[in-house]
C-alpha positions in Angstrom: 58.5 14.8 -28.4 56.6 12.2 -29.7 57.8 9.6 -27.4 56.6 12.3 -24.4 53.2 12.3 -25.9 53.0 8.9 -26.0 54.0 8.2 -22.0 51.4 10.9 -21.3 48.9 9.5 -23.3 49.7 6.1 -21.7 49.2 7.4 -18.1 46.3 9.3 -19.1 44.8 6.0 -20.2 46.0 4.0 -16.7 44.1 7.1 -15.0 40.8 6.9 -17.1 40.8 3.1 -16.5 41.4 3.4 -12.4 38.6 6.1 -12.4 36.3 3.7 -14.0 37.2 0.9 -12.3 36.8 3.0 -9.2 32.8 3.8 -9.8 32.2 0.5 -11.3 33.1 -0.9 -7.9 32.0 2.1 -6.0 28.2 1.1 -8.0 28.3 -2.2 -6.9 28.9 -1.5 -3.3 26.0 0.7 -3.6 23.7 -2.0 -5.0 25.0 -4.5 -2.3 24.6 -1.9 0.9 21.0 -1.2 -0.8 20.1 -5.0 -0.8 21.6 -5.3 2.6 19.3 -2.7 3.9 16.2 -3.7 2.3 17.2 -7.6 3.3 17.2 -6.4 7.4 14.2 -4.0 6.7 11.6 -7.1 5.4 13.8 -10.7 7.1 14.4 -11.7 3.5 15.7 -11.5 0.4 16.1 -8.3 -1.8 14.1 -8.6 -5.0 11.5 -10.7 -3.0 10.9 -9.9 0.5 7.2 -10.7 0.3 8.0 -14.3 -1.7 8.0 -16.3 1.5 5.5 -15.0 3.3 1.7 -15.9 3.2 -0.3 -14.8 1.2 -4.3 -13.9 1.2 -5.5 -12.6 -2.6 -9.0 -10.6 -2.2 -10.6 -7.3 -4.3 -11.8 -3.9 -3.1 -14.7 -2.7 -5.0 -17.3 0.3 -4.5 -20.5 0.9 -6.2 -18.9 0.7 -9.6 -18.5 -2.9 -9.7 -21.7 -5.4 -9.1 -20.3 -6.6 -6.1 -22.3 -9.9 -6.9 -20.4 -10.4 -10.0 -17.1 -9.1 -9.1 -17.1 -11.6 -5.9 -18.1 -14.6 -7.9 -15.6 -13.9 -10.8 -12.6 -14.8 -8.4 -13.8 -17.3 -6.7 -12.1 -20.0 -4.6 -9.1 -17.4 -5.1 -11.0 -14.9 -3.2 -10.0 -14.5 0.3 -11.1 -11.3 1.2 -13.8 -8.1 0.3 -13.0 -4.1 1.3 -15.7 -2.3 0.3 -16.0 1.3 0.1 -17.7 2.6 3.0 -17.7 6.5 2.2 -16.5 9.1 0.0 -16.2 12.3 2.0 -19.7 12.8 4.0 -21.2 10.5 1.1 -22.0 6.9 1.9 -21.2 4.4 -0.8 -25.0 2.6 -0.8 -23.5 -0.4 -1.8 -21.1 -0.7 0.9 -23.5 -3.0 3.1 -24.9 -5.0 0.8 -21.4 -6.0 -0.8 -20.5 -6.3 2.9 -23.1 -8.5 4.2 -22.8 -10.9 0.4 -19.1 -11.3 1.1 -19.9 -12.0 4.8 -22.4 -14.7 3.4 -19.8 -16.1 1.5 -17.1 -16.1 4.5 -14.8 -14.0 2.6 -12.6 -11.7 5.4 -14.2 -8.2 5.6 -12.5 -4.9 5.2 -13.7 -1.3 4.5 -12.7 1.8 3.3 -12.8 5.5 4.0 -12.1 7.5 0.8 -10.4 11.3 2.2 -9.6 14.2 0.7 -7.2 16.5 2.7 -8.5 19.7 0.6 -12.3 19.2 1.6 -12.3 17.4 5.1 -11.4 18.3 8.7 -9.5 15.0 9.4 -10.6 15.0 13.1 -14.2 15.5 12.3 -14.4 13.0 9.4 -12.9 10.3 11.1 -15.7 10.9 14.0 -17.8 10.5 11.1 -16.7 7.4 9.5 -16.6 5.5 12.8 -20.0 6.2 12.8 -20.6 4.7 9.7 -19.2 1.5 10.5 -20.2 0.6 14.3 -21.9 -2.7 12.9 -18.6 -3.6 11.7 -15.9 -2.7 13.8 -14.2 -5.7 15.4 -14.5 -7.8 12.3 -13.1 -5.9 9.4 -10.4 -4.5 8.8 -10.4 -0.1 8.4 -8.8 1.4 6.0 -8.4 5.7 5.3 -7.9 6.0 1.3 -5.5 8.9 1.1 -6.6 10.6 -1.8 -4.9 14.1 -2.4 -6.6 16.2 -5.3 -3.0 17.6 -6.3 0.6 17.3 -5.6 0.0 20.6 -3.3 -2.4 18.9 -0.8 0.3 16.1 -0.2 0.0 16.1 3.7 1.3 12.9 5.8 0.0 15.2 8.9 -3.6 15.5 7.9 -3.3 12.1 7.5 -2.0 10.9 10.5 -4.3 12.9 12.8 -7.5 11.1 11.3 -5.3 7.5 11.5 -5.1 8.8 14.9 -8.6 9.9 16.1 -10.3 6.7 14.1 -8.1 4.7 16.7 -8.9 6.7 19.2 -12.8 6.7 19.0 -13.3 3.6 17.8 -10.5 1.2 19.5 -9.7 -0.2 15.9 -5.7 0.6 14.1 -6.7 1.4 10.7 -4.5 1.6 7.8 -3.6 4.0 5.2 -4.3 3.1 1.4 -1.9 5.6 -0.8 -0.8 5.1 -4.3 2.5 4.5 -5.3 3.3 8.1 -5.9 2.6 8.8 -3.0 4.2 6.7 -1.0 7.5 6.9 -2.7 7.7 11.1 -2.7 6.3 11.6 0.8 7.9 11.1 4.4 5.5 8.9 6.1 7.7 8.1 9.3 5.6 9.9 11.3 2.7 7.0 10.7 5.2 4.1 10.6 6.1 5.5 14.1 2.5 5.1 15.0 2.3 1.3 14.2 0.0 2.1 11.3 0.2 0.0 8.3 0.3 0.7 4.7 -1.7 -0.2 1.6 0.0 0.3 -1.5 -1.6 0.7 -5.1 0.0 0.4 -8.2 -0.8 -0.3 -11.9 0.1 1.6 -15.3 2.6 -0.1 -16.5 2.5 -2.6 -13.5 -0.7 -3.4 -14.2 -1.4 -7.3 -13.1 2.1 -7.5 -11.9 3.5 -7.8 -8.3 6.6 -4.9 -7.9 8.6 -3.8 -4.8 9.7 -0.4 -6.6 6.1 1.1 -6.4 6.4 0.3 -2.3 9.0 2.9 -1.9 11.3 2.7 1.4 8.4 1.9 3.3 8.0 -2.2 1.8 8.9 -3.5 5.5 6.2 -1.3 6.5 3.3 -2.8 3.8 0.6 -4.8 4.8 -1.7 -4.7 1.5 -0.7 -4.3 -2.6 -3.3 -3.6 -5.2 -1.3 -4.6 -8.4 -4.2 -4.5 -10.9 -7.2 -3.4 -12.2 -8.3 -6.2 -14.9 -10.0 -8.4 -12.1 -12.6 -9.8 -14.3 -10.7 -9.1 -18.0 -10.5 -5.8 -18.9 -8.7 -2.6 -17.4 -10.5 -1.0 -14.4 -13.2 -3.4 -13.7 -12.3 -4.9 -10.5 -8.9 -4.1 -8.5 -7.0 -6.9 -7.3 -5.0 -7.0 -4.1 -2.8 -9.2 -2.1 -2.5 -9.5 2.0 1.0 -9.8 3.3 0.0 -12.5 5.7 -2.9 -14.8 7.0 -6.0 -15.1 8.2 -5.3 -14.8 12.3 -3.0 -11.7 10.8 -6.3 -9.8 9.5 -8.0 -10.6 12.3 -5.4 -9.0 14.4 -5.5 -6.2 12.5 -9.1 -6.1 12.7 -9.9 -6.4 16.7 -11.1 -3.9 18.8 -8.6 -3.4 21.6 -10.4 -3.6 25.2 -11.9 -0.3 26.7 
């Protein structure tokens, strides 16, 4: 009896042991196929698919930064100024003259339209944001700040129909500026199929760091990151981004297609 229990025990072991070694291997494959995908989704390597590519480092600020200040604390590593333009049916007032400083300073120009889907008609405030901006279109790049109040209000459509309609009326492509949350937990297909470009934000515990898990399955799809917040020292003063690409890259993005 003894020596029974002891084969059984035996080829319970050999079982344990070839289930394990089974989803060890099964793990790995996973981790391979994963790299594999995200290697043909970006032209690169997993782990650092933007590494190779140029790079333009700039800030977005609004009228709770002195623009002034927050521009001159970066810079010769200051490439580029967005600027809030509105907030809802508010204007930022210091959208122009931040706009027209960095302009001074030859910095590349963007802007952007802060929207939330609970408040705003998405065809009627993009009419109203183009409006905003004539003087600028053609020369920065536009950007719709996706900014849900709550989880509930989460709506890739709202946001696609303003993307749309901002195109539309004012001949620019905009972008969408989500944070990370967002962009991992929503389907945003329906934009990718559209050509439109992302922005991604993320700090907390990435604060000041660069990382490709906040960019969700959408990295191949990312034109912008904002990593940080401590721009000139300390935690939310100025928000620090980096451009996937280089200078004739944001003025693509920027032009104003003919008609």
């Amino acid at each position: 009896m003894k020596k029974k229990n002891k084969n059984i025990k035996k080829k319970t072991d050999v079982w344990l042991f070839v289930i394990l070694a089974v989803f060890f291997v099964s793990t790995l494959l996973g981790v391979w196929i994963g790299r594999l995908s995200m290697k043909e989704e970006t032209g690169t390597a997993y782990a650092e698919p933007v590494e190779k590519l140029e790079r333009l480092h700039g800030i977005d600020i609004s009228l709770y930064q002195d623009y002034i200040e927050a521009i001159n604390s970066r810079g010769a590593a200051c490439d580029f100024a967005v600027m809030r333009a509105t907030k809802g049916y508010e204007v930022d007032r210091c959208c122009d003259p931040a706009y027209q400083y960095a302009k001074k300073r030859g910095l590349l120009l963007g802007v952007y339209f802060w929207g939330d889907p609970t408040e705003l008609d998405p065809v009627e405030y993009a009419g109203f944001c183009k409006l905003m901006v004539e003087g600028y279109l053609g020369e920065a790049i536009m950007i719709l700040d996706f900014e849900p109040g709550n989880h509930e209000s989460l709506n890739p459509e709202w946001a696609r129909l303003w993307l749309e309609e901002f195109e539309r009326v004012s001949g620019v492509k905009p972008l969408i500026h989500m944070d990370s949350y967002v962009a991992t937990h929503l389907d945003w297909s329906s934009v990718i199929d559209g050509g439109y470009k992302i922005w991604v934000a993320s700090y907390g515990e990435d604060d000041g760091r660069l990382s490709l898990r906040s960019m969700g399955q959408w990295v191949g799809h990312v034109a912008m990151f904002q990593y940080g917040t401590c721009g000139m020292g300390k935690r939310e003063t100025l928000d620090l981004d980096i451009f996937f690409g280089g200078r004739d890259d944001w003025a693509q993005l920027a032009a104003r297609r003919p008609g």
